[in-house]
N, C-alpha and C positions, 0 to 999 in steps of 0.2 A: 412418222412414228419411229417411235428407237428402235433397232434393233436391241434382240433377246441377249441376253447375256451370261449367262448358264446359270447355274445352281451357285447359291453360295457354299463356300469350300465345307462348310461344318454336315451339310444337309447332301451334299451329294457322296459324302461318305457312308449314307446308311443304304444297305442291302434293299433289292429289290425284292425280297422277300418281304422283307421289313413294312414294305410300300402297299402290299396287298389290300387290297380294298373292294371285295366282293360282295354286293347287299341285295339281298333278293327277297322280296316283299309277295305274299303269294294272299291271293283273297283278302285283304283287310278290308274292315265292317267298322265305323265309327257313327255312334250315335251320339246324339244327345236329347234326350229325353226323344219327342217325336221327331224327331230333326235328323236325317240319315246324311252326314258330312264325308264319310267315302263306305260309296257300296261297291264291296269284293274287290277292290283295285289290285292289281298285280304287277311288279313290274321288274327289271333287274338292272342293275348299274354295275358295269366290268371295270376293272383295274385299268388306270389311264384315264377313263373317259371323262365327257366333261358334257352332264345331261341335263338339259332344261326342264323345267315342268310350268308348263303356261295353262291360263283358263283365265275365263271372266272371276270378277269378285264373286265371292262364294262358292268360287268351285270346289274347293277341298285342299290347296293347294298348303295352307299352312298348316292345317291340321293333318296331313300324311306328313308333313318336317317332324312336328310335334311328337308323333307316332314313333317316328324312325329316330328322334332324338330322347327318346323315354320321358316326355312330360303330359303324353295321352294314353291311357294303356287301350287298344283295341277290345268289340266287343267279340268280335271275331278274326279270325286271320293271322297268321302269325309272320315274322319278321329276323330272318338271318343274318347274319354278318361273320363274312370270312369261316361259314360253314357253322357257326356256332349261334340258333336261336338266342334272340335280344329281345322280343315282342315284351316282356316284361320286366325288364330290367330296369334300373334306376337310371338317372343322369349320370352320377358321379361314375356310376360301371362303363356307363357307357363312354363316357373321354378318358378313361382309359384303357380303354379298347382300341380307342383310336377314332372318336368321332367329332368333331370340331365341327361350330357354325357359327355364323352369326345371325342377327336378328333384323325385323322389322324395324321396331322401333329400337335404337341404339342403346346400349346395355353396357356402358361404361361409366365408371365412375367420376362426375366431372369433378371434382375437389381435387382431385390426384394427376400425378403427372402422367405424360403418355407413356414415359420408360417407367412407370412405377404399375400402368395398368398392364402391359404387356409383362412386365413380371408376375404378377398375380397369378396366369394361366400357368408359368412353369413347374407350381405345385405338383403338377403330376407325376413330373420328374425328381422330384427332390427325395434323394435317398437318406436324409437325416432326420434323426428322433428330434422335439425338440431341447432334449438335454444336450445333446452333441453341437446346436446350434446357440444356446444360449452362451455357451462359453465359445464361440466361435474357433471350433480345434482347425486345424489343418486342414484335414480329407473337405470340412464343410467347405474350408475356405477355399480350396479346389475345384470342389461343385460350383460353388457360387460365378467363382469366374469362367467356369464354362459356359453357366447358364446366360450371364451378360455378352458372352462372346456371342451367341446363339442371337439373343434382343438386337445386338448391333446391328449383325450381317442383315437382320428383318428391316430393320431400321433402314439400312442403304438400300436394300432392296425398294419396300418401298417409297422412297427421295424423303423420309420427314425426318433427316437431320437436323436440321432447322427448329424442331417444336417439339424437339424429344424432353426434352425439361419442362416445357408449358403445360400447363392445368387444361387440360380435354375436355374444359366448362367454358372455356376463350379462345376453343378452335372454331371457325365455320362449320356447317352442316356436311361438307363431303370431304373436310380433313376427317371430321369422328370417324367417317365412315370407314377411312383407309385405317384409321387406331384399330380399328374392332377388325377391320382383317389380319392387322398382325397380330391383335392380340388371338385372334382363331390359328392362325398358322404359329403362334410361339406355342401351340400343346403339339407340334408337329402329328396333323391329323391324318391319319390314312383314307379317311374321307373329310371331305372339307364339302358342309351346307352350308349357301348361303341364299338368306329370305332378302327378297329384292336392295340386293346390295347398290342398285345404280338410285334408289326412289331421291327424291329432293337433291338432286346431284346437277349441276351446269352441265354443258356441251364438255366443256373444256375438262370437268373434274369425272364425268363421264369416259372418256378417253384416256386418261389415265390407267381409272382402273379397268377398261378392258383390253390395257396393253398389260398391265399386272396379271391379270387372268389367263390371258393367251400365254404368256410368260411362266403361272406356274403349270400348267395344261402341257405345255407342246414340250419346254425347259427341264421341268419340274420331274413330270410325269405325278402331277397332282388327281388327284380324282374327285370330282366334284358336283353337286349338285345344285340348281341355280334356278330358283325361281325369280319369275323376273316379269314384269309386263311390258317394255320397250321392247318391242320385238325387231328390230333395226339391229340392239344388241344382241338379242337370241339367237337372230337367223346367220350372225356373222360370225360366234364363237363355239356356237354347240356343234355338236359330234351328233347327236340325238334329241330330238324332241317330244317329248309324251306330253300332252292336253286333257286334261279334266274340264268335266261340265257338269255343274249340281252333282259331285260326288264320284262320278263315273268316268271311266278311262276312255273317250272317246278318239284318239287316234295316238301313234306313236309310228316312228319314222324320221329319215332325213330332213333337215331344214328345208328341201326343197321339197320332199313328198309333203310333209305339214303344210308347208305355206299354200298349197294348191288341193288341199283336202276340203273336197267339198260343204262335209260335214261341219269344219272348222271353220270354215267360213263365213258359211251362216251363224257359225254360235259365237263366234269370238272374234276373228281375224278382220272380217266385212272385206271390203277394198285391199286386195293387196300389193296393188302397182306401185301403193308409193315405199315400199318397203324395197329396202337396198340391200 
């Protein structure tokens, strides 16, 4: 495995204030019709950390992302971030708040290049009307090349120098994958979800990105949220593990308190010898 390699120069220039990323989720209640998808879950994610959320299918696991990324409003329970209630808030409030993720199923646009979808997300940053940019004046023209400075370093970071021009419709299934993490880390997130980023991934493309990960985590001081069902990957990166089961928070603790929780065992884990 490579070693770590710091922060790129543009990214380790911003304040650790800046970084803050505090989210604290207290009782949330999500229904659907008779269908109770998380009862009273509670939990809290600290500045730095890097916390899993595991459970069999249907545990709840992508509907509290959903929740915590405003596209479920809860029926009960409410939802902070960095001391300022979000439980109702829109999407768009929310990434710019500071909350970046990626998806399940990949949410880029394959007609378009990888450097043109990782620009897409810089919106958030863009301080120009679009009168100021039609006639492309100076100050824009200043921005713009920031913002490309910003895509590159993402670029080297993640090694897809090589396919930064290619249509993201003629990459493999776990280049898209690594697209959509730059394109989540080019809204530079103070918390960074991601909904099982390793699924349909080889050994080898696998490895990668949990050298990418440990890298913005330990490097970075990224904060991040990671659900995930390879648990080989969870128990070797997470800092914290909380588990759901049909909706409910059934254990939280150390990779190695989890792994050996007997509850978990029986509901999700079974065998855990062969786990590294």
């Amino acid at each position: 495995m490579k070693a770590f390699r710091g922060q790129p120069r543009i990214f380790a220039s911003i304040r650790p204030d800046e970084k803050r990323a505090e989210l604290e989720v207290k009782s949330l209640t999500l229904k659907f019709g008779g269908i109770t998808a998380l009862n009273k879950v509670t939990l809290t994610v600290s500045s730095g950390e890097l916390v899993a959320i595991i459970g069999p299918n249907g545990a709840g696991k992508t509907s509290l992302l959903n929740c915590i990324t405003g596209y479920y409003k809860p029926q009960e329970g409410r939802i902070f971030f960095n001391g300022k209630e979000i439980t109702r808030l829109h999407t768009h409030h929310l990434t710019k708040l500071g909350i970046g993720r990626t998806y399940q199923n990949i949410e880029l646009f394959p007609g378009m290049t990888v450097l043109s979808n990782m620009l897409l997300a810089r919106h958030v940053h863009c301080n120009y009307s679009v009168g100021r940019a039609s006639v492309f004046s100076k100050s824009v023209q200043r921005e713009e090349v920031r913002h490309r400075e910003i895509l590159e370093e993402l670029i080297d970071f993640l090694e897809m120098q090589s396919i930064r021009n290619k249509l993201v419709g003629s990459l493999p299934y776990g280049m898209r994958k690594r697209v959509e993490l730059g394109r989540a880390l080019a809204l530079e997130p103070k918390l960074l979800i991601l909904d099982e980023p390793f699924a349909g991934m080889n050994l080898e493309e696998k490895e990668d990105m949990v050298r990418f990960l440990r890298e913005l985590n330990e490097a970075w001081n990224q904060t991040m949220i990671l659900v995930e069902h390879d648990m080989s990957v969870v128990m070797s990166i997470s800092k914290r593990v909380i588990v759901l089961d049909f909706g409910v928070k059934l254990a939280e603790g150390s990779p190695d308190f989890v792994q050996n929780h007997p509850q978990v065992i029986k509901a999700y884990l079974g065998d855990t010898s062969t786990i590294e």
